[in-house]
N, C-alpha and C positions, 0 to 999 in steps of 0.2 A: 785314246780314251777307252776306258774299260768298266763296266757298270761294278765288275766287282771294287774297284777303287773307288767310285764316285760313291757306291752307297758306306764304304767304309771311310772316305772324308767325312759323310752325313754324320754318322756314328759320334766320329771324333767332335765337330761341332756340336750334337749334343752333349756332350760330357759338359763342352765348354761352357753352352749357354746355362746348364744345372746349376754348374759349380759357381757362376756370376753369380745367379739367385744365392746360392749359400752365403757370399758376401757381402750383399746390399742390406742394409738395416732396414728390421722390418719398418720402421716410421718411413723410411723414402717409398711412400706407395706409388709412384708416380713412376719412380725406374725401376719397380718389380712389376707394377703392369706393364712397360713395355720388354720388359726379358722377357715375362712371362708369355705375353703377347704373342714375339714374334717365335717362343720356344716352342707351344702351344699348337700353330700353326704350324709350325714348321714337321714337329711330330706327325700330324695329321696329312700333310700332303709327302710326307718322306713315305710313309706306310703305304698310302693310294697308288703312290708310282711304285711301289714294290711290288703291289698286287695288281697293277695292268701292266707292268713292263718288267720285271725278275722275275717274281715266280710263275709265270705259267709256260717262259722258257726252261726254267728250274724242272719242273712237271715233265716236259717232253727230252729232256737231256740229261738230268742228274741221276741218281743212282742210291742215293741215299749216303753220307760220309758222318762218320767219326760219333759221337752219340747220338745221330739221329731217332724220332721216335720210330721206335716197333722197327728201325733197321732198314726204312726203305723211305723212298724223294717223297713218298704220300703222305706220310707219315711227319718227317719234315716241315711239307709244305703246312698241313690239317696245323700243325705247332702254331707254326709262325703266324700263320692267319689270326687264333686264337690269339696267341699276346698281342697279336695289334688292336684286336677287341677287348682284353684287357685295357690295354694305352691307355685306346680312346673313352673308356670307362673313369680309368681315372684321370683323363685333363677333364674330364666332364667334373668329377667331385672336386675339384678345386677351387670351381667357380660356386661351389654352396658354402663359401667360406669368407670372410672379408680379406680383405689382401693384408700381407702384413702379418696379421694376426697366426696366433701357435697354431693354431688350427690351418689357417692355409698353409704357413710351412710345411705340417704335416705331411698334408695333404701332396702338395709337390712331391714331397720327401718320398710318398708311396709312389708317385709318377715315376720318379725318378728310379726306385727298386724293380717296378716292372719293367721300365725301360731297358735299364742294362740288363738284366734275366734274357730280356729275349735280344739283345743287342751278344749278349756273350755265347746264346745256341746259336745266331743266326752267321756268324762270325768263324763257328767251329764246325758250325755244319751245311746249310744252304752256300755262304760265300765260296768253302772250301769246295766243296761239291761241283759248285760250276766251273770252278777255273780248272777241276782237273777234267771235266766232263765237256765244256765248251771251247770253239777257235778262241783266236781272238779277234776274227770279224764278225762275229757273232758276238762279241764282250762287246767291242766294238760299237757297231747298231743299234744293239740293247740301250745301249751308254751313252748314244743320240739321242734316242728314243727320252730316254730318263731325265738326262738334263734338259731337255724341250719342255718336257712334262713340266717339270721341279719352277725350269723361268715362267710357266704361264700360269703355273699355282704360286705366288712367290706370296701373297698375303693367306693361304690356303685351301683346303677343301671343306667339304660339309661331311662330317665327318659321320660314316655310316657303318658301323658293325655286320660284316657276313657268317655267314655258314661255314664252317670248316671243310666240312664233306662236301656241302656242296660246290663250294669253292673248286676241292677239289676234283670233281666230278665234270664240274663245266669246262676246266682249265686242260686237264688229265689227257 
């Protein structure tokens, strides 16, 4: 087990749960609330276990890789923190919308834009970063640690927006 795999399976399950929403018409609100539902949630506790269990080993191990911000793990990290406060900004607007309706499509639609943004830096540069920086009993642990998290949040977290800096500060 390796957290860098487990969070890049996460990754790939969201693409998938998105792309179901693109297909269901919008009148089935009954099976866009439950995609949504469980996507929603899933987002929110995929983030949480990143930020108690990858990046603040990321913090003490990485190094900064490939377009990281300003060149360094801080820099990195401060990123990634930020678009999960994005994320969680926007599954928040989606729920000021009826389901179904162009409007909450939309709305998705921008979840979904933020999502891959930080799902395509985090992929090129945090994931890369550890696997050249970390064992792999340390991926390993991590990757215990993560999926433990992820089963005991399975319906999700309460989703809470931090500090970048100080994120990084407390983690560093």
């Amino acid at each position: 087990m390796d957290i860098t795999q487990l969070i890049l399976d996460d990754h790939a399950e969201q693409r998938r749960l998105f792309s179901l929403i693109e297909q269901i018409d919008g009148k089935d609100v009954e099976a866009l609330e439950a995609v949504w539902g469980r996507l929603s949630a899933f987002l929110d506790a995929h983030a949480e276990a990143e930020e108690q269990h990858f990046y603040p080993q990321l913090l003490k191990l990485g190094e900064g890789a490939n377009d990281a911000e300003d060149g360094t793990v801080e820099g990195e990290t401060e990123d990634a923190i930020e678009d999960h406060n994005k994320l969680r900004d926007a599954v928040k607007a989606v729920a000021q919308h009826k389901v179904g309706s162009k409007g909450w499509f939309e709305a998705v639609g921008e979840a979904n834009v933020v999502n891959s943004k930080h799902m395509g830096e985090e992929e090129r540069q945090g994931l890369t970063d550890f696997r050249i920086n970390a064992d792999l009993k340390t991926r390993h642990e991590l990757g215990v640690r993560y999926a433990a998290f992820q089963a005991r949040h399975i319906t999700g977290v309460r989703p809470v927006n931090k500090d970048p800096e100080a994120y990084v500060e407390q983690h560093g």
